[in-house]
C-alpha positions as CSV (number, residue, x, y, z in Angstrom):
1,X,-44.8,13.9,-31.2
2,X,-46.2,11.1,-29.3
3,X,-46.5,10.3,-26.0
4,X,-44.5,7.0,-26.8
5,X,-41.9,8.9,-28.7
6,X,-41.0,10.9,-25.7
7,X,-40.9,8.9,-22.9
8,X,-38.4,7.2,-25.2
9,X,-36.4,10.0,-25.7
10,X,-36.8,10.9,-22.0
11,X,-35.6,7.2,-20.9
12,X,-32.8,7.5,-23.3
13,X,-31.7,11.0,-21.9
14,X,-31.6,9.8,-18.4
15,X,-29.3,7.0,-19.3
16,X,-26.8,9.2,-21.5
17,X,-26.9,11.4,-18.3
18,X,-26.5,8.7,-15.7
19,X,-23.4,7.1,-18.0
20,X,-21.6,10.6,-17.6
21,X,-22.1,10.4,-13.9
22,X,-20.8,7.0,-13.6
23,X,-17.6,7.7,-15.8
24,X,-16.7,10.9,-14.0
25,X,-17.2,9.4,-10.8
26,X,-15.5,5.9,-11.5
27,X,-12.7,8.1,-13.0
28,X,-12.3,10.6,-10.2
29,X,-12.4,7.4,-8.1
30,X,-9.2,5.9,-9.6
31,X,-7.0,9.0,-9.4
32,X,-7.6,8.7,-5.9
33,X,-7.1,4.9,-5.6
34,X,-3.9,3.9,-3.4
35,X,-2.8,0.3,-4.3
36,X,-1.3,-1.8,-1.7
37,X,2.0,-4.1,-2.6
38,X,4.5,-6.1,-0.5
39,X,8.4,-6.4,-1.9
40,X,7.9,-9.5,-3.2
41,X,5.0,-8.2,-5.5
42,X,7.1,-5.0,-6.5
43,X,10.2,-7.6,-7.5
44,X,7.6,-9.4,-9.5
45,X,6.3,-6.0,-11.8
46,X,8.1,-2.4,-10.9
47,X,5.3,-0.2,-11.0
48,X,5.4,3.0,-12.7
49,X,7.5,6.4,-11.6
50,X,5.4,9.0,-9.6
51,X,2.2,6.1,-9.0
52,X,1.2,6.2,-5.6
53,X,0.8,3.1,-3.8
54,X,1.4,1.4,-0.6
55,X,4.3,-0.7,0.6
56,X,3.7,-2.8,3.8
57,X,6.2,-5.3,5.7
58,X,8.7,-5.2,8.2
59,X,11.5,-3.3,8.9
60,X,14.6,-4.6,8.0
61,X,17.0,-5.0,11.0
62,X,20.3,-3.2,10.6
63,X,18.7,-0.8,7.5
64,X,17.6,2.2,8.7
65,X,19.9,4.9,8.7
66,X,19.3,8.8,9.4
67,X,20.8,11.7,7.5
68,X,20.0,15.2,9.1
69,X,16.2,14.9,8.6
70,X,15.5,12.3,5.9
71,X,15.3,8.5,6.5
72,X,16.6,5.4,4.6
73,X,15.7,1.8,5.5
74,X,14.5,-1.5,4.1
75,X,11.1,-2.9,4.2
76,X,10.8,-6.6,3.6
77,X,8.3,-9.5,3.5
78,X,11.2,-11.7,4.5
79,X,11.2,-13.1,0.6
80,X,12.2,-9.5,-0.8
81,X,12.9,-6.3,0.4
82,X,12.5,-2.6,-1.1
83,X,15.1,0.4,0.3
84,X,12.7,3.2,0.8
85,X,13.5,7.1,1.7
86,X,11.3,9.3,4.2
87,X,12.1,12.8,4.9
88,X,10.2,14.0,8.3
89,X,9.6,12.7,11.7
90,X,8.7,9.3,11.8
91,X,6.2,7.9,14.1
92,X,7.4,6.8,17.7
93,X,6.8,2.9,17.4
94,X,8.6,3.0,14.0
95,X,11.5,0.5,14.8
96,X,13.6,-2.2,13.0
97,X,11.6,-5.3,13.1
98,X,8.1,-3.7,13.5
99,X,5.2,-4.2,11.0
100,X,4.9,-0.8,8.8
101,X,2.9,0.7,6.0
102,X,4.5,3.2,3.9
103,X,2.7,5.2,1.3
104,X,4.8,7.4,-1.8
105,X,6.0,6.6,-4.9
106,X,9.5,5.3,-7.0
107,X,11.3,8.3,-8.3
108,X,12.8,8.2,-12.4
109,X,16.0,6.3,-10.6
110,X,13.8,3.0,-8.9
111,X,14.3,4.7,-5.1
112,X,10.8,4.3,-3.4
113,X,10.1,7.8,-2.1
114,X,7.8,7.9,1.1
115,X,5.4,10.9,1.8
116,X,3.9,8.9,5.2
117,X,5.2,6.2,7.4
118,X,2.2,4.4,9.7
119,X,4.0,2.0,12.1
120,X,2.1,-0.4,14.0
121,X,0.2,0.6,17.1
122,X,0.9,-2.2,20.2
123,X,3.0,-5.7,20.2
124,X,0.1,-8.3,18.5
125,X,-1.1,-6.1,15.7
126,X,-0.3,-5.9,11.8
127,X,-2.1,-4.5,9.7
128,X,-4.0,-6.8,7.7
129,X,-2.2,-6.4,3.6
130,X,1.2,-6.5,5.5
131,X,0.2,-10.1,7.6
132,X,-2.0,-11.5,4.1
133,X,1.9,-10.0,2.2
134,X,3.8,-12.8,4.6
135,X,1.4,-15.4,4.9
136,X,1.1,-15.6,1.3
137,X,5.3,-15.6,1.0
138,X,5.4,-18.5,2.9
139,X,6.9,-17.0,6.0
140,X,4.2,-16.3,8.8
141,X,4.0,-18.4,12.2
142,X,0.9,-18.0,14.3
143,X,1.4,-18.2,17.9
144,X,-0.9,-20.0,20.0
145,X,-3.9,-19.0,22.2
146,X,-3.7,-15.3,21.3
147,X,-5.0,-15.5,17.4
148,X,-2.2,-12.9,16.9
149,X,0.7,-14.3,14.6
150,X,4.7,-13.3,14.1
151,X,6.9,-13.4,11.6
152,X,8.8,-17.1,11.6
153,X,12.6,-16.5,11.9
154,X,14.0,-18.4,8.9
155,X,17.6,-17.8,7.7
């Protein structure tokens, strides 16, 4: 064999071997990937039973409502909103009105099922998908001086 021939064969090794790689990481990858929606982007295309992803917005005044140690309330984007059910301790600055991330699923009957609540940590902050989720509905008011914004009051 020549010298040519195998450092073909060598070259065309590495890349069959380096292809594997990248398709099992790139695959282990998106198991793992957690997609972020608002309501208004779950009204638009349900997404599938049991996939995990993450719903960010506000919580809905007058929606949440405890039963012995699980949790039902509304998170909204002020266009749409999404009823969602947490069983556990939620965190002490979860309150109606207050920016929040929740992470779980929708069950076989269309009830989003949280396995985490993250509320937000002072007055000014959001976190960033759930401000981009109401400036892109239409429905975001920034306040002046501070750079912080708030949720415009519409009715």
């Amino acid at each position: 064999m020549s010298r040519k021939r195998l450092r073909l064969y060598l070259v065309l090794a590495t890349l069959v071997v380096l292809g594997i790689a990248a398709t099992l990481i790139l695959r282990a990858l998106n198991e793992e990937l957690v997609f972020f929606l608002s309501p208004t982007q779950i009204a638009e295309k349900q997404p599938n039973a049991g996939q995990q992803i993450r719903l960010g917005g506000l919580v809905e005044a007058g929606s949440v409502k405890k039963s012995g140690e699980t949790v039902a309330f509304s998170v909204t984007d002020l266009s749409n909103n999404v009823r969602v059910s947490y069983r556990g301790l939620l965190p002490d600055l979860f309150r109606e009105g207050q920016g929040v991330v929740v992470q779980g699923a929708f069950d076989g009957a269309g009830q989003f099922v949280a396995s985490e609540v993250l509320a937000k940590h002072d007055e000014t902050y959001m976190p960033p998908e759930v401000a981009k989720a109401l400036k892109e509905s239409g429905r975001w008011q920034e306040t002046e001086g501070k750079g912080t914004a708030q949720p415009a009051v519409t009715q």
